[in-house]
Steps between C-alpha positions, in 0.01 A plus 500: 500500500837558370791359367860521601739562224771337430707801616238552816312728432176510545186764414339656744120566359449897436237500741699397802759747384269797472342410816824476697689798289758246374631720167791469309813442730332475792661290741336167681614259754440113479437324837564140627155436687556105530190421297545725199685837370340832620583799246434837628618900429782570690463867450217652690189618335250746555186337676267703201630507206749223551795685339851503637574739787833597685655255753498744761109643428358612805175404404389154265383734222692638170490882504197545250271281716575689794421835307176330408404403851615842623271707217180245595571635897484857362171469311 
C-alpha cells in the first residue's frame, strides 16, 4: 500500500517498475475503470526483457532480445 502525497504523487514499488520497464521519465497513463484507477506503460515494451522499444517495432521485442533469440536459432 501507498500513500498519496499531498502533491499526488505516489511510489510505485521498484519491483513493479523493473518488471514493467517503468525507468526514469517513462511515461504512464491513468484510466477511469468505474471501480478503481488502472495505471499502465503507455510506451510499449519488449515482451523479454521488458525495456522500452520503438512505437513503430515490427516485432514486441527491444533489439538485444531479438539478437538473443536469433543467436539461440543459430546454435
Amino acid at each position: 500500500m501507498r500513500r498519496v502525497d499531498k502533491l499526488g504523487r505516489i511510489v510505485i514499488p521498484m519491483e513493479l517498475r523493473k518488471k514493467y520497464g517503468l525507468t526514469e521519465g517513462a511515461r504512464i497513463e491513468f484510466l477511469d475503470v468505474g471501480e478503481g484507477i488502472t495505471v499502465r506503460p503507455s510506451e510499449p515494451v519488449c515482451r523479454i526483457c521488458r525495456a522500452r522499444i520503438a512505437e513503430d517495432a515490427a516485432l514486441p521485442l527491444c533489439e538485444n532480445c531479438i539478437a538473443e533469440v536469433l543467436k539461440s536459432q543459430r546454435d
